[in-house]
KEKEMI-422588 format. One line per 8 residues: number of its first residue (from 1); their letters; for each residue x, y, z of C-alpha. Coordinates in steps of 0.1 Angstrom, whole numbers. Example, Ala and Ser with C-alpha at 12.3 -4.5 7.8 and 13.67 -1.06 7.14 Angstrom:
// residues 2
1	AS	123:-45:78 ~ 137:-11:71;
***
This chain:
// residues 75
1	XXXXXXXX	138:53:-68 ~ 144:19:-58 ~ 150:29:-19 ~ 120:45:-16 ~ 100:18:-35 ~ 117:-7:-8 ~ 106:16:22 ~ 72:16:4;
9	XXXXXXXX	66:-19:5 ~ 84:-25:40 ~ 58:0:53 ~ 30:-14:36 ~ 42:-50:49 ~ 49:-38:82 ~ 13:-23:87 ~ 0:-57:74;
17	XXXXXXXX	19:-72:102 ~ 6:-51:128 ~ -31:-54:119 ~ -29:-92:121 ~ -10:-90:154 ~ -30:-70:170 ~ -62:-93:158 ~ -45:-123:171;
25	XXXXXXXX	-37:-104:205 ~ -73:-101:206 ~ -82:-137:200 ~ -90:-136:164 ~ -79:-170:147 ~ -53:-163:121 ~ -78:-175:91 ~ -104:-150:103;
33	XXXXXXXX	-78:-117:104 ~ -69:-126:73 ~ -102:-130:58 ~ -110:-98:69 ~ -88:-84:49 ~ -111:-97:17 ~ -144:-91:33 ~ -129:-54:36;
41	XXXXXXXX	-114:-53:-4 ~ -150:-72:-14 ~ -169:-49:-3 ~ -151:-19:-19 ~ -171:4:-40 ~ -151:13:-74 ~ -150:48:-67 ~ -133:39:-29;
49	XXXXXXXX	-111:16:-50 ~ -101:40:-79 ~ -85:62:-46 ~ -69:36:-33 ~ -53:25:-62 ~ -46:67:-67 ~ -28:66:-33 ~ -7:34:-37;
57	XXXXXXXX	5:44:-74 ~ 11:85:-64 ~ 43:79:-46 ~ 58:62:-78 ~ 41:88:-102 ~ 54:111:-79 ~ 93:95:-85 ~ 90:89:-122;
65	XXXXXXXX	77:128:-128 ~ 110:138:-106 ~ 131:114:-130 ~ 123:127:-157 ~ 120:165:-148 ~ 160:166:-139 ~ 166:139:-171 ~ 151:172:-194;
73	XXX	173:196:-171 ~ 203:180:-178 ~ 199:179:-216;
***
């Protein structure tokens, strides 16, 4: 569970990367690609940000249902 937590994160943090790379390629001051990163999460309805929490927690609900399924097969 932990590799796949780890590939997770590197994924999330290497998408992170990319976006602020791509704004600085584009001339886009380093303060300003990151600040639209919380104009973006600011402006967030809750309904848009009850999915997005769904998505990033469904990979790890995913895992821990897995877990336990074989834990009860084994017993």
């Amino acid at each position: 569970m932990f590799k796949i937590f780890c590939i997770y994160v590197l994924l999330a943090v290497l998408t992170f990367i990319l976006i602020v790379a791509v704004d600085l390629l584009a001339g886009i001051p380093l303060h300003a690609s990151l600040h639209s990163f919380y104009d973006v999460f600011s402006t967030t309805s809750p309904g848009v940000a009850i999915v997005m929490v769904f998505y990033v927690v469904l990979p790890l609900l995913i895992r821990i249902v897995k877990t336990l399924r074989r834990g009860s097969n084994h017993s």
